[in-house]
C-alpha positions in Angstrom: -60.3 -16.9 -35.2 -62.4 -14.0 -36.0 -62.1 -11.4 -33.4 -65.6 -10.8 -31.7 -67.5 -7.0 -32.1 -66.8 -4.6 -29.0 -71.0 -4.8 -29.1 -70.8 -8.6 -28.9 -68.2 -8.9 -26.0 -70.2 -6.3 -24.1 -73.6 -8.2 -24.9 -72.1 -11.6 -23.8 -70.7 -10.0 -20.4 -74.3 -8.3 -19.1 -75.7 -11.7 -20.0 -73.8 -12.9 -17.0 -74.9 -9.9 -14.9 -78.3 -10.7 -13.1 -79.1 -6.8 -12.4 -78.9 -5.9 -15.9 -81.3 -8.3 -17.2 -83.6 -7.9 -14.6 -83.7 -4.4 -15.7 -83.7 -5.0 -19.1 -81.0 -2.5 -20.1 -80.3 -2.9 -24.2 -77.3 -2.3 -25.6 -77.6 -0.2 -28.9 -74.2 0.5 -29.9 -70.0 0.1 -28.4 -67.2 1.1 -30.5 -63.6 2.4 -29.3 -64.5 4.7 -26.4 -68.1 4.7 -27.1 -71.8 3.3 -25.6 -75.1 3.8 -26.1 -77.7 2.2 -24.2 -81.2 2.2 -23.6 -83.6 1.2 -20.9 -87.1 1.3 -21.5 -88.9 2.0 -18.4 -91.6 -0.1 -16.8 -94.0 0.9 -14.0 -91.3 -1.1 -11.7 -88.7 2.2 -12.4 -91.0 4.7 -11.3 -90.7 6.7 -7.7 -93.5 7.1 -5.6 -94.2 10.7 -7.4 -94.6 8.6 -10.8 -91.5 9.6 -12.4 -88.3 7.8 -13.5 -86.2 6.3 -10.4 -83.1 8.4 -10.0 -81.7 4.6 -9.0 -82.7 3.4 -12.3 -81.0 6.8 -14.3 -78.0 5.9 -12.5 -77.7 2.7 -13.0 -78.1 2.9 -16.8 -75.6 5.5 -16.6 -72.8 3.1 -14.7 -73.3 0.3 -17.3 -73.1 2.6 -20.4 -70.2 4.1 -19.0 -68.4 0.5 -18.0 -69.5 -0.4 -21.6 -67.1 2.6 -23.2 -64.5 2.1 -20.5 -63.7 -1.9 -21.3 -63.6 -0.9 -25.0 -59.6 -1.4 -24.4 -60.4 -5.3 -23.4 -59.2 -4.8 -19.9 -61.4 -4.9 -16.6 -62.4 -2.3 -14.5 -64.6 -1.2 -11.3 -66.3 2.0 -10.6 -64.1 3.7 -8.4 -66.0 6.8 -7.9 -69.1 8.7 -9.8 -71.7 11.6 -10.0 -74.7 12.3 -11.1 -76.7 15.7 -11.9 -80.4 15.3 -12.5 -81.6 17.5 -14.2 -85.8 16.5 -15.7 -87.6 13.5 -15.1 -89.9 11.4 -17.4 -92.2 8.7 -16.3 -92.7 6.9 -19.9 -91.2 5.8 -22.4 -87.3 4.9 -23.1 -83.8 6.4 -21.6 -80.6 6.6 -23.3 -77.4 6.6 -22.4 -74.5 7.6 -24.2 -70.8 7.0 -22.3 -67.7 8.7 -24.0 -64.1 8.0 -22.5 -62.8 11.5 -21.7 -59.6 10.5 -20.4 -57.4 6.8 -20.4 -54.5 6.5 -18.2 -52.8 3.8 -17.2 -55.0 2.5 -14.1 -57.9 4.6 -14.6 -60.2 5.9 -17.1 -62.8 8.9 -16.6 -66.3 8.8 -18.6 -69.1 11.1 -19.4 -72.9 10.2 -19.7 -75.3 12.3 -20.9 -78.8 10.0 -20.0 -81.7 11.7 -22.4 -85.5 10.9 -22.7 -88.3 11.1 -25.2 -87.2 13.7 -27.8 -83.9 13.1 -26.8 -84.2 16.2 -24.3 -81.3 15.8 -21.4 -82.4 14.0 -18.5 -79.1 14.1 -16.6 -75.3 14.1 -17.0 -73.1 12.0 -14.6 -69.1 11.5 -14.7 -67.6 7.9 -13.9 -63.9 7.0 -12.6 -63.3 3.4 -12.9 -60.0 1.5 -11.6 -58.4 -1.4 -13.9 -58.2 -4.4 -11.9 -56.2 -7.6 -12.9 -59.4 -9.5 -14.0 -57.9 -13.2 -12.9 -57.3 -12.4 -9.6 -60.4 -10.3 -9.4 -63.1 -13.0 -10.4 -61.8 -16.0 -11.6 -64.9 -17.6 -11.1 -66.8 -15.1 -12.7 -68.5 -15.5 -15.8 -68.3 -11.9 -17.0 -65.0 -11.9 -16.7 -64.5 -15.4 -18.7 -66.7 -13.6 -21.1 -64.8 -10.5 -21.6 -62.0 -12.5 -22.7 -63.0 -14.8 -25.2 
């Protein structure tokens, strides 16, 4: 059997994850190590000021960077994570590219950079995520049933 595309195994698993398609969040590209995703913003994302949710920034951010962290085929959970905001947009689309910076044996550290129209730097945020034994973790669950096949 033809092994599946890192792209395709992470399109199948946020198929099975409600907030991401509520969202709407695209995936644009996943190799080794690698994400970029987009999110293009809808009147729903913005704050009371108008301008991009700093909820909906991070949350882009967290996926893209789970995206490059399961490139290895194992499961993992965000462990810990921040976020610097740096400009705002209220239009338009929001990328977010996730490199691995470091992959140990239990966890794996990841840096966003989340740009805008232009592609002018919107914010930077840094991700920890713990590998978790994905059976006894979600056995249920059909991301995980995803991510494996």
């Amino acid at each position: 059997m033809e092994e599946r595309s890192l792209k395709e195994k992470s399109m199948e698993v946020n198929r099975h994850n409600p907030f991401v398609q509520l969202l709407g969040v695209e995936i644009e590209e996943v190799g080794p190590d690698f994400s970029r995703l987009r999110l293009p913003l809808r009147p729903e994302f913005l704050n009371p000021h108008g301008l991009v949710h700093g909820g909906a920034l991070f949350t882009l951010a967290d996926n893209a960077a789970g995206c490059a962290a399961t490139g290895d085929g194992r499961v993992y959970v965000t462990q810990a994570s921040d976020i610097h905001f740096l400009r705002t947009q209220s239009s338009g689309n929001v990328r977010a590219e996730a490199r691995v910076r470091h992959r140990g044996k239990s966890t794996v550290l990841v840096d966003v950079a989340l740009t805008g129209e232009e592609e002018r730097l919107l914010a930077t945020a840094c991700f920890t995520f713990f590998c978790v034994d994905g059976s006894s973790v979600a056995r249920n669950s059909p991301a995980v049933r995803a991510r494996r096949s």
